[in-house]
C-alpha positions as CSV (number, residue, x, y, z in Angstrom):
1,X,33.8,56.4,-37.6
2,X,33.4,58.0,-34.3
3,X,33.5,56.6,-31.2
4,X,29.7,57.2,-30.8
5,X,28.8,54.9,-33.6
6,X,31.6,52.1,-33.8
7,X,29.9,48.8,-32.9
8,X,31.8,46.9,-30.3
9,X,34.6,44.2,-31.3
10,X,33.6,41.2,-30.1
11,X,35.7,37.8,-29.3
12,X,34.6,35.0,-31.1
13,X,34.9,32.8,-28.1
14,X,33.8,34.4,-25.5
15,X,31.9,37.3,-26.9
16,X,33.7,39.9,-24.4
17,X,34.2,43.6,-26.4
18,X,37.5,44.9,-26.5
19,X,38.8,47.8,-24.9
20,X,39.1,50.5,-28.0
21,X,42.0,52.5,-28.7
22,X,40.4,55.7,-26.3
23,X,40.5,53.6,-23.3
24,X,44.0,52.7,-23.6
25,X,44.7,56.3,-24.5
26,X,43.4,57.8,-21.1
27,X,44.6,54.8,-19.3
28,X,48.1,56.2,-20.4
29,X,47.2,59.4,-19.7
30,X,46.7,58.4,-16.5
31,X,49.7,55.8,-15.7
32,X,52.1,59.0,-16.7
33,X,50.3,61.4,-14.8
34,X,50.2,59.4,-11.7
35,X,53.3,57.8,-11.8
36,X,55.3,61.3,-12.5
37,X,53.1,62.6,-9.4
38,X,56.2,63.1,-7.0
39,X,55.0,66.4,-5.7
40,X,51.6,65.0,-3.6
41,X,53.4,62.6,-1.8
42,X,56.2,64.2,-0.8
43,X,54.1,67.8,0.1
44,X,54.0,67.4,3.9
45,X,57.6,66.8,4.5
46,X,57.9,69.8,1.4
47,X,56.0,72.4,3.5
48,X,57.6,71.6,6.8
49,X,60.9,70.9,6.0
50,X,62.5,73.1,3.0
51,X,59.4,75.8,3.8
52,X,60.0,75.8,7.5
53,X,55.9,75.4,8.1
54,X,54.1,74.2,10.9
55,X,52.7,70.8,10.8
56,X,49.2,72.7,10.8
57,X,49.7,75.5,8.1
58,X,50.9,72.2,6.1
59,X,47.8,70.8,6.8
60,X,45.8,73.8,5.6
61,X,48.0,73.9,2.6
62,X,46.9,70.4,1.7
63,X,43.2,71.0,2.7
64,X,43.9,73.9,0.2
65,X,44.5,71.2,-2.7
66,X,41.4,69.4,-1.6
67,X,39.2,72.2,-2.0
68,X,41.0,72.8,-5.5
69,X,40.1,69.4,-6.5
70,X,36.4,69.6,-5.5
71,X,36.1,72.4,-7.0
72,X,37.9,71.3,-10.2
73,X,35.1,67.9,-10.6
74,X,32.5,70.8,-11.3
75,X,34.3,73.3,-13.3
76,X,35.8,69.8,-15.3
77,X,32.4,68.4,-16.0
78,X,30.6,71.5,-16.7
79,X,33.8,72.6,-19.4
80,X,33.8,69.0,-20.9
81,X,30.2,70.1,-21.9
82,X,31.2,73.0,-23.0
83,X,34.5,73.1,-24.5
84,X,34.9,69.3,-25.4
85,X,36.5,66.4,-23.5
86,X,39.7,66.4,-25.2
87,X,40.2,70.4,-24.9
88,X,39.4,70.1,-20.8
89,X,42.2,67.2,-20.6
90,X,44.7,69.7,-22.6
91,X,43.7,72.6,-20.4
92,X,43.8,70.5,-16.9
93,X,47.4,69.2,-17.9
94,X,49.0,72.7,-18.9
95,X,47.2,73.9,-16.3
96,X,49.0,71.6,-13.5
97,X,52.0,72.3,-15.0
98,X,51.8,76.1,-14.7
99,X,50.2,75.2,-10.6
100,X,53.6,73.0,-10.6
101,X,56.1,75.7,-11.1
102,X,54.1,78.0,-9.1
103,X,53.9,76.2,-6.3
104,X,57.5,75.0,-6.4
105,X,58.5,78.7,-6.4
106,X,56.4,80.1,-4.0
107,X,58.0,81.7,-0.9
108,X,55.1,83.7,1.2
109,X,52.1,81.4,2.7
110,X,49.4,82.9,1.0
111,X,51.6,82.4,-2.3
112,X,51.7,78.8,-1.0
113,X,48.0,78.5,-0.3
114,X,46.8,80.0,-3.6
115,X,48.8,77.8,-5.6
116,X,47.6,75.0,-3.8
117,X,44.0,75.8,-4.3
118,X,45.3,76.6,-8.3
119,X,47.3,72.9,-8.4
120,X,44.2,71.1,-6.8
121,X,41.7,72.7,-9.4
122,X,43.6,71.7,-12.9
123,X,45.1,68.5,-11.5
124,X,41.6,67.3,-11.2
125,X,40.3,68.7,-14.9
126,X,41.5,65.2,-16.3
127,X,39.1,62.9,-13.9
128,X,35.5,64.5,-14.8
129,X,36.8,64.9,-18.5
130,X,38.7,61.3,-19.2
131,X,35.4,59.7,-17.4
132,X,33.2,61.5,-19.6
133,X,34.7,60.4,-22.5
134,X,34.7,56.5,-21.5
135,X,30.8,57.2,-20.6
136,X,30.8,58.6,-24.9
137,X,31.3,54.9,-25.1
138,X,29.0,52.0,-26.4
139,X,27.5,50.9,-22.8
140,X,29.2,47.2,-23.0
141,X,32.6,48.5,-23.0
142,X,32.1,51.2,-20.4
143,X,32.9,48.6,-17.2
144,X,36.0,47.5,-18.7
145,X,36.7,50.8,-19.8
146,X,36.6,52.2,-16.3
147,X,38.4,49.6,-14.5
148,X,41.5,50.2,-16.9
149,X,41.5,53.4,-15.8
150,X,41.2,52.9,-12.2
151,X,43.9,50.3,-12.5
152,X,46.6,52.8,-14.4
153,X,45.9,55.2,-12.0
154,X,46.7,53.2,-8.9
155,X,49.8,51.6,-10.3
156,X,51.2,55.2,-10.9
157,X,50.5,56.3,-7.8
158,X,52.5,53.4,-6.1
159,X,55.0,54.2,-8.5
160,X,55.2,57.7,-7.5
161,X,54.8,57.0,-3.8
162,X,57.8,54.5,-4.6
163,X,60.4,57.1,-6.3
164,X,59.3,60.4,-4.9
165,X,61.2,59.5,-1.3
166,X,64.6,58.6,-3.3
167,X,64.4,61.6,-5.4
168,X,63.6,64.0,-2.5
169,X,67.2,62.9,-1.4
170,X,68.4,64.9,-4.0
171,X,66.3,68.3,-3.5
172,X,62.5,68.8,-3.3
173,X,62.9,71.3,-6.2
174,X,63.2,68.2,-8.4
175,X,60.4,67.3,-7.5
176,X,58.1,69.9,-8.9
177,X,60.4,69.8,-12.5
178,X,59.6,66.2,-12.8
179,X,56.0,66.5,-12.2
180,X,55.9,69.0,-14.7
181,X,57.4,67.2,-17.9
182,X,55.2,64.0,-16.7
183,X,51.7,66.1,-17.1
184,X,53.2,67.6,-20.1
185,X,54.0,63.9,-21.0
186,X,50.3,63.1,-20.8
187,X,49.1,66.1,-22.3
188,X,51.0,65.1,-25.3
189,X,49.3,61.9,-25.3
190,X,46.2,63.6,-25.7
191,X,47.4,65.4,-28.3
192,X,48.6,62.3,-30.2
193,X,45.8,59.9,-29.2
194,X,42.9,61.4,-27.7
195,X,40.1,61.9,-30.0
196,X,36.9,64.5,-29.1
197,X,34.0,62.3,-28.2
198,X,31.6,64.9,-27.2
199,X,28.5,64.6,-29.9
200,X,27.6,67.3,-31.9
201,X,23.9,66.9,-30.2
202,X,25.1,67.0,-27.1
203,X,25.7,70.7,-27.6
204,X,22.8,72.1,-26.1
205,X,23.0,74.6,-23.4
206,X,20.3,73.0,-20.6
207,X,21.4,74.1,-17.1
208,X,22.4,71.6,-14.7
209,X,20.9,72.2,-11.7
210,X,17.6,72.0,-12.3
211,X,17.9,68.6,-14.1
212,X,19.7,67.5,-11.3
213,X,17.3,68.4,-8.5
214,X,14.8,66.6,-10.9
215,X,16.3,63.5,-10.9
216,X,15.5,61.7,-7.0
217,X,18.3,59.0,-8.4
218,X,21.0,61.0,-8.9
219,X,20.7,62.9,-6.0
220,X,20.1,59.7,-3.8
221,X,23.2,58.1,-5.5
222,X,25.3,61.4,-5.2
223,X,24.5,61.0,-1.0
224,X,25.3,58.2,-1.0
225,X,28.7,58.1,-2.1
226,X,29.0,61.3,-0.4
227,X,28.8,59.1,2.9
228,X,30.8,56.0,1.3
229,X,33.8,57.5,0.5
230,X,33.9,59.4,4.0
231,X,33.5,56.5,5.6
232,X,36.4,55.0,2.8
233,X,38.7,58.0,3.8
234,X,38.2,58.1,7.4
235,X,39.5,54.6,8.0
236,X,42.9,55.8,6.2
237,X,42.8,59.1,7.6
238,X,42.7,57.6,11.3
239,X,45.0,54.2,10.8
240,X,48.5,56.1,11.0
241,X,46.9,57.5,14.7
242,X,46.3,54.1,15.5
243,X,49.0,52.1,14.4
244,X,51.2,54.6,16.2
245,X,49.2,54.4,19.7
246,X,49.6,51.1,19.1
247,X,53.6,50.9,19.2
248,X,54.0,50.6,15.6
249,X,56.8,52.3,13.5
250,X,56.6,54.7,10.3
251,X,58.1,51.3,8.5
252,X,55.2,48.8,9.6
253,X,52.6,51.5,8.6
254,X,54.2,52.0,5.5
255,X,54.3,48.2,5.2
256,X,50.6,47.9,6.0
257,X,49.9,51.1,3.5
258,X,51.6,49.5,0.5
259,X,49.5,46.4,0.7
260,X,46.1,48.3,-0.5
261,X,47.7,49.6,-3.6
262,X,49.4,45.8,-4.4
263,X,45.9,44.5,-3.8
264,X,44.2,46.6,-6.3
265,X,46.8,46.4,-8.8
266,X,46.9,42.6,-8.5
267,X,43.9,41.6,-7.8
268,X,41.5,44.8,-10.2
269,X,42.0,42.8,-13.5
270,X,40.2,39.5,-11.9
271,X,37.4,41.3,-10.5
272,X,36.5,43.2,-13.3
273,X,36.2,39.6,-15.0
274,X,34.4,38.3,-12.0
275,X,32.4,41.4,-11.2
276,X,32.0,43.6,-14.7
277,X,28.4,41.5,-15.8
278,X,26.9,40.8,-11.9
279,X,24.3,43.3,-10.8
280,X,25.7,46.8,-10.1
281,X,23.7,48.1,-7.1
282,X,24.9,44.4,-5.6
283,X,28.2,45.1,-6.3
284,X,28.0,48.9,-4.7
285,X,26.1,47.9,-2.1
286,X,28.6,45.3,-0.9
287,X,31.6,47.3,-1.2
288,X,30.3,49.6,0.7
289,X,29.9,46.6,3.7
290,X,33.3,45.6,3.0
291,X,34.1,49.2,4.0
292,X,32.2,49.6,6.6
293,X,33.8,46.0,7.9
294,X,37.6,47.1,6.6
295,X,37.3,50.4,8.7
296,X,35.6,48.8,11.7
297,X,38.6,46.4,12.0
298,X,40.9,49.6,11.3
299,X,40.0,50.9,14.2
300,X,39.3,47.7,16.3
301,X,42.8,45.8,15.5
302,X,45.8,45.7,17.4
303,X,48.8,43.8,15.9
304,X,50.1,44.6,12.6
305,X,48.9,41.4,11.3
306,X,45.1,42.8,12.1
307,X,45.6,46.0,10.4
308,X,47.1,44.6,7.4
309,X,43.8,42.4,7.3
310,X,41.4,45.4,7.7
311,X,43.4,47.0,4.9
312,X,42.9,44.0,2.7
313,X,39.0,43.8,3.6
314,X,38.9,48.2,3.1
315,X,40.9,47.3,-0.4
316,X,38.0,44.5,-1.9
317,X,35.5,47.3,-1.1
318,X,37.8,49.7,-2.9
319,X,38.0,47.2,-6.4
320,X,34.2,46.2,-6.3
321,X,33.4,49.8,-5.7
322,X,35.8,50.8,-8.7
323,X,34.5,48.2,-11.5
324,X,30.9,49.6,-11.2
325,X,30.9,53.6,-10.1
326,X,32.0,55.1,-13.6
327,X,29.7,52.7,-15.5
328,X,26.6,53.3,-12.9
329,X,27.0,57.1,-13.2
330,X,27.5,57.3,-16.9
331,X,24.1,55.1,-16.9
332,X,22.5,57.7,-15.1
333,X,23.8,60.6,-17.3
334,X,21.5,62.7,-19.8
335,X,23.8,62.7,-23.1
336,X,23.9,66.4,-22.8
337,X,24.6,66.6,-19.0
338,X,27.3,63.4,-19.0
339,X,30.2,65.6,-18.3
340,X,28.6,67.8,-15.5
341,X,27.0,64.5,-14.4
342,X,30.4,62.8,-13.8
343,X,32.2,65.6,-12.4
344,X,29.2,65.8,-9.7
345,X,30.1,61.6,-9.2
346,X,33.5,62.9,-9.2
347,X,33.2,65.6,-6.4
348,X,31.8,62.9,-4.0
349,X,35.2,61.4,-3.3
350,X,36.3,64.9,-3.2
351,X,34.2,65.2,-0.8
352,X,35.0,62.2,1.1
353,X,38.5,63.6,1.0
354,X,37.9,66.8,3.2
355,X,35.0,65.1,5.2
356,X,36.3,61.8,6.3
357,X,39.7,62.9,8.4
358,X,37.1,65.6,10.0
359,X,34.8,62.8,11.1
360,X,37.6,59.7,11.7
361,X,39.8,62.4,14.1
362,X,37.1,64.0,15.9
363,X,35.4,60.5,16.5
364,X,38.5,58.6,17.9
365,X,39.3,62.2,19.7
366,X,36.1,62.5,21.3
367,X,35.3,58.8,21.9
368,X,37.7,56.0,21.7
369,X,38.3,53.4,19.1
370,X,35.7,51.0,20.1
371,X,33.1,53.6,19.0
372,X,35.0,54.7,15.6
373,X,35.3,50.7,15.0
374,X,31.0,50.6,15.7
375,X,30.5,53.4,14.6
376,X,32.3,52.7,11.1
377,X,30.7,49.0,11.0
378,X,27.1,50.8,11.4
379,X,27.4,53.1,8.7
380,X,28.8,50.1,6.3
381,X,25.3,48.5,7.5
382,X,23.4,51.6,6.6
383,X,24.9,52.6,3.1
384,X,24.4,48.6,2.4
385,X,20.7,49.1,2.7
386,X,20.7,52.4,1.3
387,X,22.3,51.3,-2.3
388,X,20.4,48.3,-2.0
389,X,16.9,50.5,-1.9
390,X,17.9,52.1,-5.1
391,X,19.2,48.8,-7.1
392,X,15.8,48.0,-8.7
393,X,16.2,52.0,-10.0
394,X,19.5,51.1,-10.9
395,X,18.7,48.4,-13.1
396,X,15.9,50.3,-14.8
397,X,18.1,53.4,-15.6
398,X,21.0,51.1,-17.3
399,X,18.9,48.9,-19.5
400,X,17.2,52.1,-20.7
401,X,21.2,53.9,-21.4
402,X,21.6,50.2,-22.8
403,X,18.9,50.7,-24.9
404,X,19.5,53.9,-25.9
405,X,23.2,53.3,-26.9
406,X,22.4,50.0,-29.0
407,X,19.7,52.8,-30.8
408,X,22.9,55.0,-31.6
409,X,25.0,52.1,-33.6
410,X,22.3,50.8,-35.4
């Protein structure tokens, strides 16, 4: 029975579905992924210390990832159409491996940069891929789904962040090894326990583009998160300037850090119960004002207490904001397009990524951080009425995916 056509498992008490096996498969994929990614954390320090770079070619090389990773949401969607879920997943994770031991090796700067670019566009194969292959699921379970995966990849990352300083006690070059056998590690998960989800009928060979220029939702949703997860990335871009014009150490921002992925591995479970069945452009709409609020006090607060608060507020928007996006795309995904659909939901964080330090520096460079801290509560306002515009949209799009994906078990 494929995944397509199994009919949810339902609790006799409280009539929740289950998570199926494929969601706890990428979620693993993800937690080993994650937590064996020593190398991102630890790049900076990498490139200036054993490489002997300035603090601005390292930056470039890390911009150089970022553009990888955009570019790798496209080429991940438009190959899980193509190729299959499961074979894009193989691909991204042998692919990071080979980026891995390139990078690792790599002695010249433009060596350095390319395999940057190279590690940023397979280490991102897995996102548009996995996502598509939770949105091949029945629509009830997709929330859930989602949120596991959100979850697994956060508690790897603190993991990582948590391990890579001691091992990079013992050599950088360990590092990149490590990294290696853990993407292998998930690749052979995949291997094991990933099936294909991609349906036959979803083989046909329409062109993106113009479906997507077609669709005023998608491309008002797709602008939207564009600006929401600048605005998201921004406030973490510019807290480490603040904190430190404020008197604060490398320990109290590390302190402050720490709490936003504790928060979302602590408190994602309960809001995915609380939050999973409640309207979803609500939901979006207000984590993107708890955002807006979060980065505001970011740049507004001055004792260590205040910034651990605005991190707390920026993390809420982060959870709400995680238990709906996946679901709310896949909603808006033609069967045939989900893949390419995702990986363009996808490359708005990437986005966000490369846009928001741009816009968080220059603002608090230009201005001061009175205007960032308005400036960030006003967009928060603006995206809140934006996403709000589009909720009655919303709901009519996901009852008629509802529909459509009750029509494919029956």
């Amino acid at each position: 029975m494929t995944v397509l056509t199994a009919t949810a498992d339902i609790s006799a008490n409280n009539h929740t579905p289950r998570l199926p096996a494929l969601a706890w498969s990428l979620g693993a994929c993800h937690l080993v992924a994650r937590a064996g990614g020593f190398v991102q954390p630890m790049l900076v320090l990498y490139l200036t210390q054993q490489q002997g770079m300035t603090p601005t070619a390292a930056g470039a090389v890390v911009a150089a990832v970022g553009i990888g990773d955009f570019g790798s949401q496209l080429l991940g969607g438009w190959l899980g159409d193509r190729l299959g879920r499961r074979q894009t997943m193989l691909l991204g994770f042998l692919g990071t491996a080979i980026a891995l031991a390139a990078l690792g090796s790599a002695e010249t700067t433009t060596v350095i940069w390319a395999a940057a670019v190279g590690y940023g566009l397979t280490a991102g194969l897995f996102r548009p891929a996995g996502s598509a292959a939770v949105a091949d699921l029945p629509p009830e379970q997709r929330v859930r789904a989602y949120s596991l995966l959100y979850w697994a990849a956060n508690l790897g990352y603190a993991i990582a962040a948590t391990v890579s300083g001691v091992l990079a006690s013992h050599g950088y070059g360990l590092l990149f090894w490590l990294n290696a056998v853990a993407v292998l590690a998930a690749a052979l998960i995949v291997v094991i326990a990933v099936p294909e989800t991609r349906s036959s009928a979803s083989g046909a060979r329409r062109a993106l583009l113009p479906a997507l220029l077609g669709d005023r939702l998608m491309v008002t949703m797709t602008l939207i998160h564009v600006a929401y997860f600048t605005l998201n990335m921004q406030a973490f871009a510019t807290l480490p300037l603040l904190m430190t014009g404020q008197g604060c150490g490398p320990a109290t921002y590390g302190a402050v850090l720490a709490l936003n992925g504790l928060a979302i591995v602590v408190l994602q479970p309960l809001a995915v119960v609380l939050l999973a069945h409640r309207d979803r452009g609500t939901v979006l709409a207000t984590s993107m004002l708890l955002t807006g609020l979060g980065g505001g006090l970011v740049a507004l607060s001055e004792p260590a207490a205040g910034y651990a608060v605005a991190i707390l507020i920026l993390s809420l928007g982060q959870i709400g904001m995680a238990v709906q996006f996946g679901a709310t795309f896949a909603d808006l995904a033609p069967a045939d397009l989900r893949s390419r659909y995702i990986g363009v939901a996808s490359s708005t964080w990437s986005l966000g990524t490369i846009l928001g330090p741009l816009v968080g520096t220059a603002l608090l460079e230009h201005t001061d951080r009175i205007w960032l801290g308005a400036c960030a509560i006003a967009a928060g306002l603006l995206l809140f009425a934006a996403q709000q515009a589009v909720a009655g949209s919303l709901r009519e799009r996901q009852a008629a995916g509802n529909d459509r994906g009750y029509r494919s078990q029956s």
